[in-house]
N, C-alpha and C positions, 0 to 999 in steps of 0.2 A: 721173630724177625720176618719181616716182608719185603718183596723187590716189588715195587712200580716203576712203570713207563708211562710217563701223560705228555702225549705230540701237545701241539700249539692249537689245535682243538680243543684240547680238555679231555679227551681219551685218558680215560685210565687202566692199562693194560697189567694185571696183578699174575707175578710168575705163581702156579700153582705148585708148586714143588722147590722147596729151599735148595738150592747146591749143598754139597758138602766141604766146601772151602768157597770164596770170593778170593781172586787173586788183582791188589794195590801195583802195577809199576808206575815209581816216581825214576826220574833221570834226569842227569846235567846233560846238556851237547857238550859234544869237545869238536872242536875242527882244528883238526892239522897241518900245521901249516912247513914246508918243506924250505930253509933255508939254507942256501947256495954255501959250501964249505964248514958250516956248522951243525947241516942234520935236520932232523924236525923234532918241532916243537910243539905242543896240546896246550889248545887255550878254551878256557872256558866261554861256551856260545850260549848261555842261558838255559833256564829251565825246559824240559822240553816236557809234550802234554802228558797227562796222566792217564793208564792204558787199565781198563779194570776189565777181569776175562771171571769167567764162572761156566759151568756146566753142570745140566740137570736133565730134565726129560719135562715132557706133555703127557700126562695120562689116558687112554682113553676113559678111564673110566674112575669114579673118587675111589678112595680112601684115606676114612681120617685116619689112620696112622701116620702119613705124612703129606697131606694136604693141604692147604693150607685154608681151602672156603672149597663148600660141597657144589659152590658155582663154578664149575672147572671150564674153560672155553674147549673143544674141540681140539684135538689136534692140529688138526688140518688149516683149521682157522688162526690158530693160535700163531700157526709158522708164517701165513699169508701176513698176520697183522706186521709179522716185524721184519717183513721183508719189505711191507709199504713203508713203513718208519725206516728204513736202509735204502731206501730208493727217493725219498722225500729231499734226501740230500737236507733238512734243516732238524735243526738240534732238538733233543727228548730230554724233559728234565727225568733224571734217573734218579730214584728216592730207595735207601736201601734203611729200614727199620732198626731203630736199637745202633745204629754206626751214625757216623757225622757225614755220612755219603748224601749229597743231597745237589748234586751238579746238574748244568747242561751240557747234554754228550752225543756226540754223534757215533750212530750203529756203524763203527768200521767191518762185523762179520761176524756171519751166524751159520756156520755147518750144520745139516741136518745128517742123522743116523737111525738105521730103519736095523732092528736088531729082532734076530731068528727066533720063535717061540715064544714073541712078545708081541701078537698083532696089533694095529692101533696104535702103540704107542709111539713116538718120535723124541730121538731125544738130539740133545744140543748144546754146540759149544757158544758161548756168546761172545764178544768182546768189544767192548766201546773204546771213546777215546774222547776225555774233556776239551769243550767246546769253549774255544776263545775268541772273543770279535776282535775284528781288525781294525784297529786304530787310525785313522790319520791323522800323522801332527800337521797342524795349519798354524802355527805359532809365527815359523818363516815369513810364511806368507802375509801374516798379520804385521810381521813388523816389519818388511816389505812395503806394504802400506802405509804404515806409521812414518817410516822414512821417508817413502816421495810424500807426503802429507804436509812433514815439518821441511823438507828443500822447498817444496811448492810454497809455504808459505814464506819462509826466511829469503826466495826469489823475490815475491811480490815487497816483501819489506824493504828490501835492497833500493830495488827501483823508486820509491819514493823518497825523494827529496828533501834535506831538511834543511829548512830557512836560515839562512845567510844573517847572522846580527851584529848588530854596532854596537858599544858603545859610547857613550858621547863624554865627551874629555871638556875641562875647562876652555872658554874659547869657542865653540864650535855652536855653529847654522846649519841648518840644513842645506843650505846651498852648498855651505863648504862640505857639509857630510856627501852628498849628491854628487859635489866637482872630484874627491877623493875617490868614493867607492863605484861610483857610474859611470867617470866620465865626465858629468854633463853637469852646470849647476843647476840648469833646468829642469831638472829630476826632482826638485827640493818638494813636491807637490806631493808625487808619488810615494814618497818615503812619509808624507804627512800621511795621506789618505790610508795609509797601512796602521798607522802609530797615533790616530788622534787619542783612543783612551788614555794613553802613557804621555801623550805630551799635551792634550787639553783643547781649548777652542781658538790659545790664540799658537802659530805656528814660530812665531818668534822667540817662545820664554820655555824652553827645551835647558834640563838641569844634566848637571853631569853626573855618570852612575847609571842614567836613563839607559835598558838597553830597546835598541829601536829594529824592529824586523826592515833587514833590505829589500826591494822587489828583486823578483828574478828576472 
């Protein structure tokens, strides 16, 4: 088994020394909620992040007996590297070998401990915390949009007018259509010049069932 750390660089930071445990917390929120003559009540608030802690040490110096690669970083260095990965404030994918551990996480905290009769060495607790991005729904907003889009149009539809028509009954002139629906018999022109297709070249021979667009 091996622990890596690779920032958004490509750094690959290999723990030289395995822990003797990896500790998994998974947890629900619960938020409490306190109602007036009946007490409180715990309601589940969602998943909350996953918190993985381990402790091991920095050698100064190899051994394979429990090393992991004879390219061991420095102490010194080793604790600078993950204190710039805790100060970077952006997430580390955290790859642990042999498990399904393979997230982006951000360094919540790394104690250092300088232990008597042990020079060089440092050693340390770690613990991260899975990194989740933050979502924004624009769904609203989109249908927000989608709404005044379809009013905007259904307005403009409204506003336009739709042609006024006759029509024409046994009996019936356009003059007499013109004196009924205009007013005027003198209109008999205008209701032609609208309807020559439907009623032909002469204005006189108008059938019934004809319908004829009125002017406005």
């Amino acid at each position: 088994m091996e622990i890596h750390l690779i920032d958004s660089a490509g750094n690959n930071f290999l723990f030289p020394v395995n822990p003797e445990e990896i500790k998994i917390t998974r947890s629900r929120g619960i938020e409490t909620v306190n109602i007036l003559s009946l007490g409180e009540f715990d309601f589940p608030s969602g998943e909350r992040v996953k918190e993985i802690t381990f402790s091991s040490f920095f050698p100064l110096e190899y051994d394979p007996g429990f090393c992991n690669s004879p390219d061991i970083p420095d102490p010194i260095d080793a604790m600078q590297m993950l204190t710039k990965m805790t100060a970077s404030k952006q997430p580390v994918r955290l790859i642990i070998t042999d498990t399904p551990v393979n997230v982006l996480v951000l360094i919540s905290a790394h104690d250092t401990t300088y232990k008597g009769g042990e020079p060089g060495d440092i050693y340390f607790d770690f613990t991260a915390r899975t990194w989740r991005q933050m979502k924004v729904h624009t769904k609203l907003a989109a249908t927000s949009k989608t709404t005044a889009a379809k009013k905007s149009t259904t307005s403009r539809t409204d506003t336009k007018k739709t042609p006024k028509t006759y029509t024409v009954k046994s009996g019936d002139s356009l003059s007499k259509i013109a004196k009924m629906e205009l007013g005027s018999s003198a209109k008999w022109q205008a209701i032609y010049n609208l309807n020559k297709k439907t009623i032909g070249k002469d204005p006189n021979k108008i059938k019934p069932g004809q319908k004829l667009v009125m002017p406005t």
